[in-house]
C-alpha positions in Angstrom: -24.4 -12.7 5.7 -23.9 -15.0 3.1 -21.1 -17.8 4.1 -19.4 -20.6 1.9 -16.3 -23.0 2.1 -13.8 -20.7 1.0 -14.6 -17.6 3.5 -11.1 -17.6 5.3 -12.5 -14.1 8.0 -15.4 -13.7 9.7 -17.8 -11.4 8.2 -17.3 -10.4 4.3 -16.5 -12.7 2.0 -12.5 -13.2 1.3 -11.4 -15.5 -1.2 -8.5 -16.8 -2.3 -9.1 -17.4 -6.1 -6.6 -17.5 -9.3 -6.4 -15.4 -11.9 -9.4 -15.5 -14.0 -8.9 -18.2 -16.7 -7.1 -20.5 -14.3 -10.1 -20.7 -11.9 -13.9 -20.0 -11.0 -15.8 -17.1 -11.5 -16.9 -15.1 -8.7 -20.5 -16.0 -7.5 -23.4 -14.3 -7.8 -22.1 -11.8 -10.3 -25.8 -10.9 -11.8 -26.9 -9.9 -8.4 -26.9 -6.1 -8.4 -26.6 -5.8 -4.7 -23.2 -7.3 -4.7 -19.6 -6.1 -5.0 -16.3 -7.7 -5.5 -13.2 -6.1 -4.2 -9.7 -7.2 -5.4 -7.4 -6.5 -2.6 -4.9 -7.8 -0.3 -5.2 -5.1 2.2 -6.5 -5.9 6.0 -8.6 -2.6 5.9 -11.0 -3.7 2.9 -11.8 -6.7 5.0 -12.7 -4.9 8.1 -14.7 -2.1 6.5 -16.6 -4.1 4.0 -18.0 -6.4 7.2 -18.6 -3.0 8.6 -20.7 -1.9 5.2 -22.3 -5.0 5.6 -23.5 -4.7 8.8 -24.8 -1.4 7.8 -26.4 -2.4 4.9 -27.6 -5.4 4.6 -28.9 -5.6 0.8 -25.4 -5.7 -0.1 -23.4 -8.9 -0.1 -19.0 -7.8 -0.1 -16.6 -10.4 -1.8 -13.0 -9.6 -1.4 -10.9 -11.3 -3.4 -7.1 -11.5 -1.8 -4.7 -11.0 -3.6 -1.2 -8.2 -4.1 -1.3 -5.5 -5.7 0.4 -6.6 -9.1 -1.9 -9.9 -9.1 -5.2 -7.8 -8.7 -4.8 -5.7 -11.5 -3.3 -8.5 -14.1 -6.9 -10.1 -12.7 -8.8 -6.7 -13.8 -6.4 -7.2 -17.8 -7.2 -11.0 -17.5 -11.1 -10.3 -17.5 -11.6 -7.5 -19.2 -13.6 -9.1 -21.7 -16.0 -9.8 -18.8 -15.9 -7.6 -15.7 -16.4 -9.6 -12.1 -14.8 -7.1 -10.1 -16.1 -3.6 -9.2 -12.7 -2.2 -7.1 -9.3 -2.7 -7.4 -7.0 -1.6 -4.6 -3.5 -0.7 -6.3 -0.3 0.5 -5.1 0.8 2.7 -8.4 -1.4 3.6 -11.1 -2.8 1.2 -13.9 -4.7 3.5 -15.5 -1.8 5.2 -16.8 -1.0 2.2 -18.9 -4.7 0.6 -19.4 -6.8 3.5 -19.2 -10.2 1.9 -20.9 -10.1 -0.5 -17.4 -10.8 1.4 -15.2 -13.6 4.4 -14.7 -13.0 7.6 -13.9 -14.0 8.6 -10.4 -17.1 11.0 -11.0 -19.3 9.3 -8.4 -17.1 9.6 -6.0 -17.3 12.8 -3.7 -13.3 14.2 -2.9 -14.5 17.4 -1.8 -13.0 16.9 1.4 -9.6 15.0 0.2 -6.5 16.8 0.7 -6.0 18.2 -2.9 -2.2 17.6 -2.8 -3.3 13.3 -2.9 -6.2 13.7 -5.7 -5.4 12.2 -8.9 -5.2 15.1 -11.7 -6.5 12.1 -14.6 -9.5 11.6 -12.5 -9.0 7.6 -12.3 -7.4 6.8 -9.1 -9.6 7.8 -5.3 -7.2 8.1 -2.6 -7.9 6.0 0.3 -5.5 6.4 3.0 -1.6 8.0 2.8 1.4 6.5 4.9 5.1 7.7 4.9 7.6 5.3 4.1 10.1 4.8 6.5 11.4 2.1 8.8 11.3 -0.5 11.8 14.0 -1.6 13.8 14.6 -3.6 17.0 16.9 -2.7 19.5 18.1 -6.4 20.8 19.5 -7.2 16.9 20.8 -3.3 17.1 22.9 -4.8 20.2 23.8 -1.3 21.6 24.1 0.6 18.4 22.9 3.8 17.5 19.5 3.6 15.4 20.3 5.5 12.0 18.7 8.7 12.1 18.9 10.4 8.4 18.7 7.9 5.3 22.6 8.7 4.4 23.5 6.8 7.8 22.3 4.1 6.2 24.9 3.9 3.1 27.9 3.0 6.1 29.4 -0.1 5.8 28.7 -0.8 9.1 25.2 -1.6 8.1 25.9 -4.0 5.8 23.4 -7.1 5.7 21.8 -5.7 8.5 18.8 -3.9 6.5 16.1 -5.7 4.8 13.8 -4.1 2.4 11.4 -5.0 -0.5 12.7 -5.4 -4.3 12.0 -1.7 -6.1 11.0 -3.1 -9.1 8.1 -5.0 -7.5 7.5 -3.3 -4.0 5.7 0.3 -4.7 6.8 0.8 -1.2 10.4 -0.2 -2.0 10.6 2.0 -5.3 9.5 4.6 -3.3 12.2 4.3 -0.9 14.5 4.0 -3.3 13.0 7.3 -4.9 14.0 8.8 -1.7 17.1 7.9 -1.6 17.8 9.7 -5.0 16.0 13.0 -3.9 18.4 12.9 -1.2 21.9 11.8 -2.4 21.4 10.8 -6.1 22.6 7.2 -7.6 25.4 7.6 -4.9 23.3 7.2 -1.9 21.3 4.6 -3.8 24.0 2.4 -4.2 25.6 2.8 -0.7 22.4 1.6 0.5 22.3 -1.1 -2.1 25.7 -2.3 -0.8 23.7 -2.9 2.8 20.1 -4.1 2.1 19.2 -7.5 1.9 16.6 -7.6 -0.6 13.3 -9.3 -0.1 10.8 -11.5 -1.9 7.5 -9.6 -0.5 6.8 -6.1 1.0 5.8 -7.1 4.3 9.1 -9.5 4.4 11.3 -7.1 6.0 9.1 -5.9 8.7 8.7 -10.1 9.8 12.2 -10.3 10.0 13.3 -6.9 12.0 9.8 -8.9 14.3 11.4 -11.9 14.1 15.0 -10.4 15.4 16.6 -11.5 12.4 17.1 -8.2 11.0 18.3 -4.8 12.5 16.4 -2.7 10.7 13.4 -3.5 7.7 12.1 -0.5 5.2 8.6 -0.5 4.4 5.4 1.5 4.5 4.5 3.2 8.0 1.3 1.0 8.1 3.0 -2.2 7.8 5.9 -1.1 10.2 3.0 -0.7 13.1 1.7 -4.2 12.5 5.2 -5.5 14.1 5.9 -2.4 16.3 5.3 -2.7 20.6 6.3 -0.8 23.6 9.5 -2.8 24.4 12.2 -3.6 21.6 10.4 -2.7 18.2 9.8 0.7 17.2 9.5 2.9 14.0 12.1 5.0 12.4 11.8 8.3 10.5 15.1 9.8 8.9 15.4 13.4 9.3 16.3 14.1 5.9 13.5 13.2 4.1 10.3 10.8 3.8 8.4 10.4 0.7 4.3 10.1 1.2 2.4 6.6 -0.4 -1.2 7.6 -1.2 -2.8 4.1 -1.5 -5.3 4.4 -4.6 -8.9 2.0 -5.1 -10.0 2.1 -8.8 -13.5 1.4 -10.4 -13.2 -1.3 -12.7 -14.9 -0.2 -16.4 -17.9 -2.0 -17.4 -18.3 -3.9 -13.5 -21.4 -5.6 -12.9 -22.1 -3.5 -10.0 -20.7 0.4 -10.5 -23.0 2.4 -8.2 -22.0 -0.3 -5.6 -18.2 0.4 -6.3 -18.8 4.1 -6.1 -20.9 4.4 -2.9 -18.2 2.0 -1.5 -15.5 4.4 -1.6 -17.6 7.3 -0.8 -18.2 5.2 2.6 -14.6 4.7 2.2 -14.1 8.5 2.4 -16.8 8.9 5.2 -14.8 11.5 7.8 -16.4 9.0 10.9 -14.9 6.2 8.9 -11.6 7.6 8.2 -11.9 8.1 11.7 -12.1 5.0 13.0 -9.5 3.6 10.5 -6.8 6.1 11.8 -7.8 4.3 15.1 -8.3 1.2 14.2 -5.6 0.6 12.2 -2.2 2.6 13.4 0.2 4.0 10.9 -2.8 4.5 8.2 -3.7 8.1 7.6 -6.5 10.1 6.7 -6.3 11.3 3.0 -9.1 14.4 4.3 -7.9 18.0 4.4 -9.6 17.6 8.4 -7.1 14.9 9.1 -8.1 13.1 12.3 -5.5 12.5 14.5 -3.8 9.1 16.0 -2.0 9.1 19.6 0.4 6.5 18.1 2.1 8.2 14.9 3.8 11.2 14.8 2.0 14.2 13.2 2.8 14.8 9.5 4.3 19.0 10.4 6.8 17.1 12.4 8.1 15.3 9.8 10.3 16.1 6.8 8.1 15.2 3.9 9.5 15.2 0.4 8.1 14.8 -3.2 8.5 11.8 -5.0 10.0 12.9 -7.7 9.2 13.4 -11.3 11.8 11.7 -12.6 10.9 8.6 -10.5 7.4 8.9 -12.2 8.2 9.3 -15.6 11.5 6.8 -15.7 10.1 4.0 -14.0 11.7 1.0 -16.5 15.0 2.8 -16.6 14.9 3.7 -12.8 14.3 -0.2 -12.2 17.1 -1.4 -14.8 19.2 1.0 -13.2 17.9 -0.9 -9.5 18.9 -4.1 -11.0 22.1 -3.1 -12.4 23.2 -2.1 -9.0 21.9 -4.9 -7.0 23.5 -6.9 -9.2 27.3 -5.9 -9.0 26.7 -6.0 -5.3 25.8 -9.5 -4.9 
């Protein structure tokens, strides 16, 4: 394995770069046993060492980086490809189509068909619900909120932390949810509780921390904090919307056929295996889901749509957000 100064893991390459224009190139991107992976996501680190490890001719750089920063890197340098795969929370391709590659060479035969993408541009990856964490010693003897609506009492109020909907996918989705359930009612009776966040994963540190009761988020970032004693997850009874976690080819990459055998190992059933295992509170996007001992099967779970209106209203949904969050403060 290749190593440099700016390797931050052991095994594939993570790097911490700027946005195209503002700093270096990625190395080595005229080797055609190379891929570059823009990402954020603990999972792409541990299965492109895996790859690595299992095929040697190629050489994995994973540039870190959110969601939102990743794909303005795939806009910044579209004159001149470096990356091969994008990992992105909603999907660019509705907006910037000619970025990205549809996903011919990669084999979903096996995906469950309700998480494909109809446009043929996003490959599902892994799914997660989005619900909640909380810990009992900041709950000091109160009952944890079992349904969504609970939520909206006032005796909640600044004790739920979540993400900010108009930059959080997790967060919109919750919000989304919220709708489904109760309309722009139940909305803002949250609203008049949460205490909004600067980052996704902010919430779940705090509820860790013990300075929150309870934090939304995604059901994979809830079981990074979660243990046996005083943290656990929450799933309201009256709904829980699905996040299907999407990896894009980039158009034009230096390196395509790597990109698509990638995800195919991505989609691997052993692999999806061992990342249900490996990593709990990610799912399997297969029809064959394997199973985890530490989440709670999807049939016992009340799973909802997203809905439409969510996906077609986005700007006006997050104006709406703002306009609410706003008369609370």
């Amino acid at each position: 394995m290749r190593t440099r100064p700016l390797v931050a893991l052991a095994g594939a390459h993570v790097l911490l770069l700027p946005l195209v224009g503002c700093g270096e190139d990625i190395e080595n991107r005229d080797d055609p046993d190379s891929l570059v992976i823009y990402s954020a996501e603990e999972v792409v680190d541990f299965f492109a060492e895996r790859y690595e490890g299992e095929n040697s001719e190629v050489g994995i750089d994973v540039v870190k980086g959110s969601s939102g920063e990743s794909v303005a890197r795939v806009v910044a340098e579209s004159d001149r490809p470096q990356g091969d795969i994008v990992v992105a929370g909603n999907d660019p391709a509705t907006t910037n189509p000619d970025l990205f590659l549809e996903n011919d060479d990669v084999d979903l035969s096996d995906v469950n068909p309700d998480y494909v993408d109809p446009e043929g541009y996003a490959t599902p990856i892994v799914v997660f619900p989005v619900n909640f964490i909380y810990n009992d010693d900041v709950l000091d003897g109160d009952d944890v909120p079992e349904t969504w609506e609970e939520m909206a009492d006032p005796t909640w109020e600044g004790r739920i932390y979540m993400g900010n909907p108009t930059t959080s996918e997790a967060a919109y989705k919750a919000m989304a949810t919220w709708w489904s359930i109760g309309g722009w009612d139940l909305v803002e009776g949250i609203a008049q509780n949460v205490v909004v966040t600067e980052g996704s994963t902010d919430p779940m540190r705090a509820v860790g921390n013990g300075e929150a009761a309870i934090g939304v988020g995604v059901e994979q970032q809830v079981y990074q904090w979660t243990n046996d004693d005083t943290i656990h997850a929450g799933y309201p009874t009256d709904g829980i919307v699905m996040h299907v976690q999407t990896w894009y080819q980039i158009a034009n990459s230096p390196s395509p056929t790597n990109g698509a055998n990638f995800m195919n190992y991505m989609l691997d059933p052993e692999n999806q295996q061992v990342m249900v295992e490996e990593f709990p509170g990610m799912r399997s996007v297969l029809s064959d889901e394997p199973q985890s001992d530490v989440v709670p099967p999807l049939d016992e779970l009340t799973i909802i749509e997203v809905p439409d209106e969510a996906n077609e209203n986005r700007e006006e949904w997050n104006d709406t957000w703002r306009d609410i969050i706003t008369a609370v403060e």
